[in-house]
C-alpha positions in Angstrom: -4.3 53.1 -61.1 -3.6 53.8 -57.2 -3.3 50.7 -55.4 -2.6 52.6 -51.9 -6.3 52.0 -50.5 -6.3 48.2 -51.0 -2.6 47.5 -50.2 -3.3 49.2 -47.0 -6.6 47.8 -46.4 -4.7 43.9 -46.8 -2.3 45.3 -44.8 -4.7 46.3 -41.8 -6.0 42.5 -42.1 -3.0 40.9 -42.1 -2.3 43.1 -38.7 -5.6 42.3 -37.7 -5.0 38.2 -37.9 -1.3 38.9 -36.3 -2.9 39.9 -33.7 -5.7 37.3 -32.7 -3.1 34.7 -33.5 -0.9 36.2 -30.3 -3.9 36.7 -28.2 -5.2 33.0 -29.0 -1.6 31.8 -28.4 -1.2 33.6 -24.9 -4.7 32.4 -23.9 -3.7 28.9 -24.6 -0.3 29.2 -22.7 -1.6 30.4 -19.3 -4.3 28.4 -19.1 -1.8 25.2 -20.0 0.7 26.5 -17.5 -1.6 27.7 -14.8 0.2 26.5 -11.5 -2.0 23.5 -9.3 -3.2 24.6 -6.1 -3.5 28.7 -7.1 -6.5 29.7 -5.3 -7.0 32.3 -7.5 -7.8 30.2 -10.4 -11.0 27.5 -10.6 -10.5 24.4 -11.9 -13.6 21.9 -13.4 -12.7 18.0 -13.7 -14.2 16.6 -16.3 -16.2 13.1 -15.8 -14.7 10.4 -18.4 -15.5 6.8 -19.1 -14.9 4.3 -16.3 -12.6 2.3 -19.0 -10.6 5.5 -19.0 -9.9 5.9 -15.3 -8.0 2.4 -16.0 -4.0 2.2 -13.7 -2.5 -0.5 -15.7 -0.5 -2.6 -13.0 2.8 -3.7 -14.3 5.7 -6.2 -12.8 9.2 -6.7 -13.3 12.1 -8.4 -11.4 15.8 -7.5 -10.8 18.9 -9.5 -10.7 18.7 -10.3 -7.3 15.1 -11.4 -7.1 13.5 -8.3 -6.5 10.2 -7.9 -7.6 8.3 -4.2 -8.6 4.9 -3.7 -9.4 3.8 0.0 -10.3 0.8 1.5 -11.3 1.2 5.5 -12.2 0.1 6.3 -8.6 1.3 3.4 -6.4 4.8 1.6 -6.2 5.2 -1.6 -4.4 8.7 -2.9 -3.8 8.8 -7.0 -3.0 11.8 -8.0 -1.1 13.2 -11.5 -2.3 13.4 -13.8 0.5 11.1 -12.4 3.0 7.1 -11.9 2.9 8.1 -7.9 2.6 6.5 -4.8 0.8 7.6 -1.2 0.5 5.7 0.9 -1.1 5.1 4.7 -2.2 3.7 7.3 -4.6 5.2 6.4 -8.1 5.8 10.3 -8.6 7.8 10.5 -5.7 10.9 8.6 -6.9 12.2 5.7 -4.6 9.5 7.5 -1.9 12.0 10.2 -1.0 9.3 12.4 0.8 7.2 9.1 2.2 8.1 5.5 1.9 6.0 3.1 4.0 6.2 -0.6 4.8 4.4 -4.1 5.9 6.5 -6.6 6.6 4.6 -10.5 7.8 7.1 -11.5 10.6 6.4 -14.4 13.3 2.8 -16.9 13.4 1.8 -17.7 17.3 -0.1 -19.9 19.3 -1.6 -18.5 22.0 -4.5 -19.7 24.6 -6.8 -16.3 25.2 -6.5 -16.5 28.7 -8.2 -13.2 29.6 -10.9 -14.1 27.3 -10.2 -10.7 25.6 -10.6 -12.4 22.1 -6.4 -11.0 21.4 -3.0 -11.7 21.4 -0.8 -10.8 24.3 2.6 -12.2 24.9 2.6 -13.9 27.5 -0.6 -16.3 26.4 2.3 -17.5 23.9 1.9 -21.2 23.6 4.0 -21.8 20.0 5.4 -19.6 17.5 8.3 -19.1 14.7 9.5 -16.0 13.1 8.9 -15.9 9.3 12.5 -16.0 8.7 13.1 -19.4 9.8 11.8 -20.1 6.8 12.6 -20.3 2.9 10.1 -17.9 0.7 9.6 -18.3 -2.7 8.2 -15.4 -4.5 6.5 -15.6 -7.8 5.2 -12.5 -10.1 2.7 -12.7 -12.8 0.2 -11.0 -15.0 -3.1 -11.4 -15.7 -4.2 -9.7 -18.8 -7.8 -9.1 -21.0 -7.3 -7.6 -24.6 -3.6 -6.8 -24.4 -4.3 -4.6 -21.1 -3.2 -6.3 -17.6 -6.3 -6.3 -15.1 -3.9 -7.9 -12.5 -0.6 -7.8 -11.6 0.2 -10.6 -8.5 2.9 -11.3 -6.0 3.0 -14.9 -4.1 5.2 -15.5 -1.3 4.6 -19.2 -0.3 6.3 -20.4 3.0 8.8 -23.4 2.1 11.5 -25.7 4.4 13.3 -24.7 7.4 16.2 -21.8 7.1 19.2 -21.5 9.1 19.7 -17.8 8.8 17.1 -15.8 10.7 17.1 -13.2 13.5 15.8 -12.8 17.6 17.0 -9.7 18.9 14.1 -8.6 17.7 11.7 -10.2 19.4 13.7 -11.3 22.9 12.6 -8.6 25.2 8.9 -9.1 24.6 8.9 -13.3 24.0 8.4 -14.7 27.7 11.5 -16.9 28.5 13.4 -16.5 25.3 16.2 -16.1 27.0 15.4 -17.5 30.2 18.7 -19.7 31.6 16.3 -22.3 33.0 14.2 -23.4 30.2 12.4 -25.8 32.5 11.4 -23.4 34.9 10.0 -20.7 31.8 8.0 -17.9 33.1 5.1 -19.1 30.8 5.0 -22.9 31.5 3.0 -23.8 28.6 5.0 -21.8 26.2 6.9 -24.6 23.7 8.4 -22.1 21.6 9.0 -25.6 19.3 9.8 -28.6 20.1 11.6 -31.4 22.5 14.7 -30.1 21.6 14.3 -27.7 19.1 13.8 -25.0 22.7 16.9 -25.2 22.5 18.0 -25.3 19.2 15.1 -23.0 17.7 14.9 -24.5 14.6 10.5 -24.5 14.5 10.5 -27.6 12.9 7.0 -27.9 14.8 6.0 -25.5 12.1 7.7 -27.5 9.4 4.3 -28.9 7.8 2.0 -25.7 8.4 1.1 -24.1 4.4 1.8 -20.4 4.4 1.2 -17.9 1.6 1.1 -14.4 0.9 -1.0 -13.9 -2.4 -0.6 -10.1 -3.0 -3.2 -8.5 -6.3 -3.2 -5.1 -7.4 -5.7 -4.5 -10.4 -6.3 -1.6 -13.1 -9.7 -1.2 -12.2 -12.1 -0.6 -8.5 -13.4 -4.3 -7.4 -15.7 -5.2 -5.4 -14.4 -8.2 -2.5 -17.0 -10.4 -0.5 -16.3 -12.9 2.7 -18.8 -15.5 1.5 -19.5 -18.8 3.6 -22.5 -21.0 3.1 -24.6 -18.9 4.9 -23.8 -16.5 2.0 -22.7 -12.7 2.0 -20.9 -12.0 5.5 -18.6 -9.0 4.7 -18.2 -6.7 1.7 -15.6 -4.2 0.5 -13.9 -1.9 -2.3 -10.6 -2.8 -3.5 -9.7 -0.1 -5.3 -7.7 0.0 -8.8 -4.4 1.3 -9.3 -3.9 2.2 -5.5 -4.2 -0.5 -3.3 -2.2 -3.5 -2.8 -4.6 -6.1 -1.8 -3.2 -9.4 0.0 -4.6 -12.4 0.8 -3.2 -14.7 4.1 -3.8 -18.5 3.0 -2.9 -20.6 6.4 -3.4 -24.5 6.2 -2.5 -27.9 8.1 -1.7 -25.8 11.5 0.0 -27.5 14.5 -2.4 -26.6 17.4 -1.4 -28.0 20.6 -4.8 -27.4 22.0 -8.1 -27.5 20.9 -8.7 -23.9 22.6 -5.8 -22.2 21.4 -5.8 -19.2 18.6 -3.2 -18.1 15.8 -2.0 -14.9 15.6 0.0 -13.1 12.1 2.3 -10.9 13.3 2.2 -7.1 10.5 4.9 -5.7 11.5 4.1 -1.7 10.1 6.5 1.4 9.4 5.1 4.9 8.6 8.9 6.5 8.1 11.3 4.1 6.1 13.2 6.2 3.5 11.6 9.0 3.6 13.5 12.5 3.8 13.9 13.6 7.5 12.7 16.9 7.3 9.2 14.9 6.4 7.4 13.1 9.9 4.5 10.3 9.8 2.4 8.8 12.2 -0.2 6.2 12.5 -3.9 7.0 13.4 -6.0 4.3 14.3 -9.3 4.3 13.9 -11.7 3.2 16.4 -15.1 2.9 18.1 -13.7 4.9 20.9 -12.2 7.9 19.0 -8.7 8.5 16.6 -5.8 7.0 18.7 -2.7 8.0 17.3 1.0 6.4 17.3 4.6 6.8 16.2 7.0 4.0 15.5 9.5 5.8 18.0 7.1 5.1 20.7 7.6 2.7 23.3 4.1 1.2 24.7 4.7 -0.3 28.4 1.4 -2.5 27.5 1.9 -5.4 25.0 -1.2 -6.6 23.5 -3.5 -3.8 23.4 -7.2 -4.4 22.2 -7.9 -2.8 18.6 -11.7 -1.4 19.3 -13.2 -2.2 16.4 -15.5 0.2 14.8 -19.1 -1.7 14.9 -20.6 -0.5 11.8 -18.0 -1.3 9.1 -16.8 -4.4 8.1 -13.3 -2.9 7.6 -10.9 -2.1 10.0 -8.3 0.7 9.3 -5.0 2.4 10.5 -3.9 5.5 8.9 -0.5 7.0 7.6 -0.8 11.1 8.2 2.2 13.5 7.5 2.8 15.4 10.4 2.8 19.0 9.5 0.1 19.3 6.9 -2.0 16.7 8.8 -2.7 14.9 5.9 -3.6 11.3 5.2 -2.1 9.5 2.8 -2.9 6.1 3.0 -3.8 3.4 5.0 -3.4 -0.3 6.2 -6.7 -2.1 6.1 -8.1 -5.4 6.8 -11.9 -7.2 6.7 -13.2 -8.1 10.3 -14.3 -11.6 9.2 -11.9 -14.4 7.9 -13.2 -17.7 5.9 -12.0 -20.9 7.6 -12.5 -23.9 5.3 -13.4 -27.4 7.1 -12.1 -30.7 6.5 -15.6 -31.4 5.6 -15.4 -28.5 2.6 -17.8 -26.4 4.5 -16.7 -22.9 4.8 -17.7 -20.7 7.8 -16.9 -17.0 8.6 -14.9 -16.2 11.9 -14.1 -12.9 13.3 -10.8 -11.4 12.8 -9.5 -9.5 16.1 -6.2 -7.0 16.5 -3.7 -6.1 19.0 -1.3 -4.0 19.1 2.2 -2.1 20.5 5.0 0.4 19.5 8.4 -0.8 19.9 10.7 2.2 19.7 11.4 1.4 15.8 8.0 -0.1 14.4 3.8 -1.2 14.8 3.7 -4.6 16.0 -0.1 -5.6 14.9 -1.0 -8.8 15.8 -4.3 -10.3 13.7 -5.6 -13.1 15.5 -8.1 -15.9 14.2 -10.1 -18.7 15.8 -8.9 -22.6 16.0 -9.2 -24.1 12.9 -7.8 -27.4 13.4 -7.5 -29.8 10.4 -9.2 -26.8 7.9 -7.3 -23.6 6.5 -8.4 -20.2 7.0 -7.9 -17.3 4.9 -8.2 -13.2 4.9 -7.6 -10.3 3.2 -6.0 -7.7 4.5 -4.7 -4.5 2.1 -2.6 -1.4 2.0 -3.9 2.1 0.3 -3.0 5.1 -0.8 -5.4 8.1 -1.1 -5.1 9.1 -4.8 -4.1 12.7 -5.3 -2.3 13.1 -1.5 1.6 12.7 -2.5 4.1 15.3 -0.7 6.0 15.0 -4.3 5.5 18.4 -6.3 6.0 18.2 -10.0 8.6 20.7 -11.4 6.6 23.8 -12.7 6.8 24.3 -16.3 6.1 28.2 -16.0 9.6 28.9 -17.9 8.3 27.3 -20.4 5.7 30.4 -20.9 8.8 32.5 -22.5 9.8 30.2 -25.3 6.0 29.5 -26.4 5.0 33.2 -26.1 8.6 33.6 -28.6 7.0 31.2 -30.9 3.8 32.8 -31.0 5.3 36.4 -31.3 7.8 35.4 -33.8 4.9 33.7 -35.8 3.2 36.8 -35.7 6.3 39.1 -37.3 6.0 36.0 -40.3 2.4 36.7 -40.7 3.2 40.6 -40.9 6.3 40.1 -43.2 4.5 37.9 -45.4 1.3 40.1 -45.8 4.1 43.1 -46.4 5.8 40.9 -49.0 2.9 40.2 -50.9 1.8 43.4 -50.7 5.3 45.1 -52.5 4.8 42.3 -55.2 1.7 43.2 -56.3 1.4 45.2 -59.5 
């Protein structure tokens, strides 16, 4: 019997499935490998659950007391002594390309004088720096069906420390280093008390409750400023990329029934990253964009934020230089809650001010008198999901191997078919 017409007949199929298998193959590998950002390709996101769009926060602590909390976009390095946060795009690793900072850094006093509703210097009437203080920072989870919704961060003030810095505050502080203390150039300014003006151990500030209550959560929520009169402000924390912190301040020394209290945020656009990469603060205001540089050195201290009217949150931006890109931003509600002795709670304004000192953003948030009540606000750091410098290795070489695979699966095929074939009968 002649086989020859079927044998070849198997054999042209066999050829024939060799060869959709290696066009399937190559197909699947350039559409897999296709590089981000090629404008000559299209790309469709797909829409998935909301459950799915989930950044578990997680937290861990070093040897030393340092405490991490990282989402897959957003890394947020605690220091352990002082109310301090670095932070950066997980991606980038130990922000290399863009590493920002917010560190919480003096409390003041201060009589608005000029009626300007802000802090300026030389309205000082009391203040410490943070680190004259002990800080104890406490990490923690909270979780909902093995998933953390919340990772959190507490830095709660504690007693009196004897290691702490002023150079970086004496050429700006009125009579800081004045020889004749009792001649200041700001009479009123009691920078303690009796003799701790000399001393400058703040024990004036020894009672006053401080805490810095930092949340990030896996998923977008939704914040309110309520007081009795109900809904004052509202917001979106958003999940995964923002680090939102609350400012709890309670039993406050006022000296004056007038007087204000400022929280110094002491910002830095450009902290590790690589110097070939350049950032700068844009502030966003009724007026227009304003933008600043750490390296700058403003000759006005105290400079009036202009709050934009129709939002009830307030922003500064961090933009890379050359692409002119945003990439996140510091943020903060315009309205505070202060809570009465009474327990009535009431919503104040918030106001800013603001100067460059040659190495950071010195933004003051100032809040009404409050005496014998606490106040608290929320103010928040955020990336912009999706705008990290930090570029992925490209897998492309990994086209060669996989189109080996497919090609060498292919020959098998043919062999096979051929085998089977020339044991036929």
């Amino acid at each position: 019997m002649n086989y020859y017409l079927p044998k070849k007949a198997l054999y042209g199929k066999a050829l024939l499935f060799a060869m959709l298998f290696l066009l399937v193959s190559s197909v699947a590998t350039v559409n897999a490998f296709t590089l981000a950002g090629d404008d000559s390709t299209s790309t469709e996101t797909e829409t998935e659950p909301e459950d799915d769009e989930s950044h578990e926060p997680v937290e861990h602590r070093d040897d030393d007391g340092t405490a991490w909390i990282e989402t897959d976009i957003m890394t947020v390095m605690l220091h352990p002594e002082l109310p301090s946060y670095q932070y950066w795009y997980t991606p980038d690793d130990n922000g290399s390309l863009a590493r920002f900072m917010i560190n919480f850094m003096m409390v003041v006093e201060f009589e608005d004088s000029n009626g300007d509703g802000v802090y300026q210097p030389n309205e000082t009437l009391n203040f410490a720096p943070l680190d004259a203080f002990e800080w104890i920072l406490k990490t923690g989870t909270i979780e909902k069906d093995g998933v953390n919704k919340e990772v959190y961060a507490s830095y709660t003030k504690g007693g009196l420390s004897d290691d702490w810095d002023d150079d970086w505050f004496e050429d700006w502080m009125p009579s800081w280093e004045d020889d004749s203390p009792e001649e200041p150039e700001n009479p009123e300014l009691l920078l303690a008390s009796g003799d701790d003006y000399e001393n400058h151990t703040f024990a004036h500030f020894s009672d006053l409750t401080l805490q810095f209550y930092g949340h990030i959560y896996n998923e977008d929520q939704i914040g309110k400023v309520i007081d009795d009169e109900g809904i004052q402000a509202e917001y979106t924390i958003e999940g995964g990329v923002e680090l939102k912190i609350d400012i709890e301040i309670g039993n406050f020394p006022f000296t004056s029934d007038t007087s204000k209290v400022a929280i110094l945020n002491y910002l830095r656009e450009d902290v590790a990253s690589s110097e070939d990469i350049n950032h700068y603060f844009t502030f966003h205001e009724e007026s227009g964009d304003d933008d600043h540089e750490s390296e700058d050195e403003m000759e006005e201290y105290g400079e009036e934020f202009d709050y934009i009217l129709d939002s009830d949150v307030q922003e500064i931006s961090f933009v890379e230089e050359t692409a002119n890109e945003t990439q996140g931003f510091y943020r903060w509600v315009d309205k505070a809650v202060v809570k009465h002795l009474n327990g009535s709670k009431e919503a104040v304004d918030v106001s800013a001010s603001y100067w460059t000192n040659g190495e950071g953003l010195l933004l003051f948030l100032s809040y009404p008198n409050f005496n014998g009540g606490s106040l608290m606000h929320d103010p928040s750091v955020r990336f912009i999901e999706g705008s990290s410098l930090y570029t992925p290795p490209t897998p492309l070489e990994l086209n060669i191997p996989v189109m080996t695979v497919a090609v060498g699966s292919s020959i098998v095929i043919l062999a096979a078919g051929g085998l089977i074939l020339k044991r036929r009968p």
